[in-house]
Each structure stands twice: as C-alpha cells, then as structure tokens.
C-alpha positions, 0 to 999 in steps of 0.5 A: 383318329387325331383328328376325331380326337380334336372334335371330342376334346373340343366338344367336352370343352364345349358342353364344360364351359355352358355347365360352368356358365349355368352355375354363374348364371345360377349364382349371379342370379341368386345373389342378386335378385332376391336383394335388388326385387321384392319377392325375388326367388332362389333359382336352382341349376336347371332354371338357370340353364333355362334363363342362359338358353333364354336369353340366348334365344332373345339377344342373339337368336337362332343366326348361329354364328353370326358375324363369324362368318362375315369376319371369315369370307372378309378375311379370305378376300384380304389374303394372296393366294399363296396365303389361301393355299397354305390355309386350306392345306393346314385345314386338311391336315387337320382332318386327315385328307393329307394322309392319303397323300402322304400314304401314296408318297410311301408306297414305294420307300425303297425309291 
C-alpha cells in the first residue's frame, strides 16, 4: 500500500511539473516572439505543450533516459558488495518484498 502510494504521489508530481512547465513555456513564448519576430504570434496552453513535446522529440528523442542508466550501471561497478547489498535490500523495502520476510518472522511471536 505505501509503496503504491509512492508511485501515485510521484506521478501526480510528475504530470504538476510538465503542466507547470507549459505554462513557461506559453508565457516565455508569448513575451518574447512576438517582440524578437515580425509577425510573431500569441500562443495559447495547448500549443505550448505541443512546442515542449516538440522540442523534446527534436533535442533528446525517444532514448528515454539517456545517460541515467549509464551513470546507474558506473556507479554499481564502483561500489563493494557490501554497498550493493545494502541497495538492493532499501530497494525492496520500498516496494514491499520485505514484508513478506518480516511477516514470516511473526508467525510465531510468542518464541
């Protein structure tokens, strides 16, 4: 449950933040355009998402993470295995696989 509340505050934080960065996007635009360009239109919301998904598509593409992933596996290499133990057990526990352990710890609570 904790752990599907996680994901649904980070997705709400998520879909936030691209709205938000539409609205810039719309007002950056729309302040400066129509003064730098002779015939430089307003644009509303909608087109400035349209512009934001553009220019993602032309200056990063469809790679999705890029170097994140890169960064990640340079990073495992560097660390003991002590390290990785201890990574990969907080990575269970946030998504509840640790429960099951500590659930099978209290079967017997009387012991």
């Amino acid at each position: 449950m904790n752990c599907k509340l996680s994901f649904a505050k980070i997705f709400v934080m998520v879909v936030a933040g691209v709205a938000a960065l539409g609205g810039v996007v719309m007002l950056l635009w729309n302040w400066l355009i129509p003064t730098l360009f002779v015939g430089g239109k307003e644009i509303d919301y909608m087109q400035a998402m349209g512009v934001l998904l553009l220019s993602k598509i032309l200056f990063s593409g469809f790679k999705g993470h890029g170097g994140h992933g890169r960064w990640l596996h340079h990073r495992w290499e560097q660390m003991t295995p002590e390290e990785r133990e201890k990574f990969q057990s907080g990575m269970r526990g946030c998504c509840g696989k640790h429960k099951k352990e500590s659930a099978e710890g209290l079967e017997n609570p009387h012991e």
